[in-house]
N, C-alpha and C positions, 0 to 999 in steps of 0.2 A: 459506552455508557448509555447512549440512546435506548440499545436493543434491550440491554436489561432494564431501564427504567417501562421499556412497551413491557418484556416478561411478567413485570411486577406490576404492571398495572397505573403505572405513577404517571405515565404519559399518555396519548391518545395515538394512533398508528398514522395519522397525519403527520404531525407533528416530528413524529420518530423518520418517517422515512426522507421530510423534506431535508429533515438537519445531515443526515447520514448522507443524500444526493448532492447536499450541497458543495460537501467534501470530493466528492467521488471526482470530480472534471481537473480540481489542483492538483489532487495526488496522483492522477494518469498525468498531469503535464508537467508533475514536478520529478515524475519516475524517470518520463521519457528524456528531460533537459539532465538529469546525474545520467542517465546511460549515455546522450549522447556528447556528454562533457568525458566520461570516459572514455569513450572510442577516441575523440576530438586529441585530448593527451595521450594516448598510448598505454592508457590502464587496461589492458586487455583484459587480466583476469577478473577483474571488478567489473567491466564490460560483460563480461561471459556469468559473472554472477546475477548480474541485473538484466539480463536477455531473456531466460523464461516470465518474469514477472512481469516485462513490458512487450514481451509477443499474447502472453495468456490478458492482459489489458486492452492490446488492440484486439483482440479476437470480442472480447467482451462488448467494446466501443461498435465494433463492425457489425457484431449481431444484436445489435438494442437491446443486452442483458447488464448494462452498468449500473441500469437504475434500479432500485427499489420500488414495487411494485404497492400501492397503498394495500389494493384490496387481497395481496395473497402473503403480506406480512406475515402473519399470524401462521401460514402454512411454512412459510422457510424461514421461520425467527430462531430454530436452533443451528442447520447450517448454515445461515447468515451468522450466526456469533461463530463459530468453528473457521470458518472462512476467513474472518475480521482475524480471528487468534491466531492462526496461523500466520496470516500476512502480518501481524505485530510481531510475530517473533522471527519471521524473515526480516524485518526492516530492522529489528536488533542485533541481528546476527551482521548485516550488510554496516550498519554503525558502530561495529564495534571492531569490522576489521578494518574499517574506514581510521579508525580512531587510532588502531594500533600501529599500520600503516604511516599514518601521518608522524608519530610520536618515534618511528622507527629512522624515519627520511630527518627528522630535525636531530636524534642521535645522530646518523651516521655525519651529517652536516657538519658540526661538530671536531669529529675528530678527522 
């Protein structure tokens, strides 16, 4: 929401970048605590799901590319949203077989 309120002009590029970095540090430690809560239980496949996005994270973290840059905003504002939309639609894809998973282990419990 940040990046398109910078697009449109409705925010200032401060503003935009501090809100989106402030995010960035919970969601690398909240990716890393679900992969290694899968490894931990033996959800391998969920593990191996969630491996490229927390190797391509540390890679990020390791090279001081996590943060958004105030002064080069405006150069990478459209693949900064392509980026963001992608990784929203992996984190839906990963919650939704989380979900099914789960709804699958309380059926078979059950009978």
């Amino acid at each position: 929401m940040s990046l398109s309120d910078l697009e449109f002009d409705f925010i200032n590029p401060y503003d935009s970048s501090s809100r989106v970095n402030m995010l960035v540090i919970p969601e690398f430690a909240i990716q890393g605590g679900l992969g290694l809560l899968f490894l931990i239980t033996g959800h391998w496949i969920m593990f191996l799901l969630s491996a490229p996005l927390m190797y391509y994270h540390a890679q990020l973290y390791s090279s001081g590319r996590h943060l958004l840059d105030v002064t080069e905003i405006f150069n990478l504002l459209s693949g900064e949203k392509k980026y963001r939309m992608i990784k929203l639609g992996y984190y839906l894809v990963l919650f939704f077989i989380v979900l099914y998973r789960m709804l699958w282990a309380v059926i078979e419990e059950d009978n």
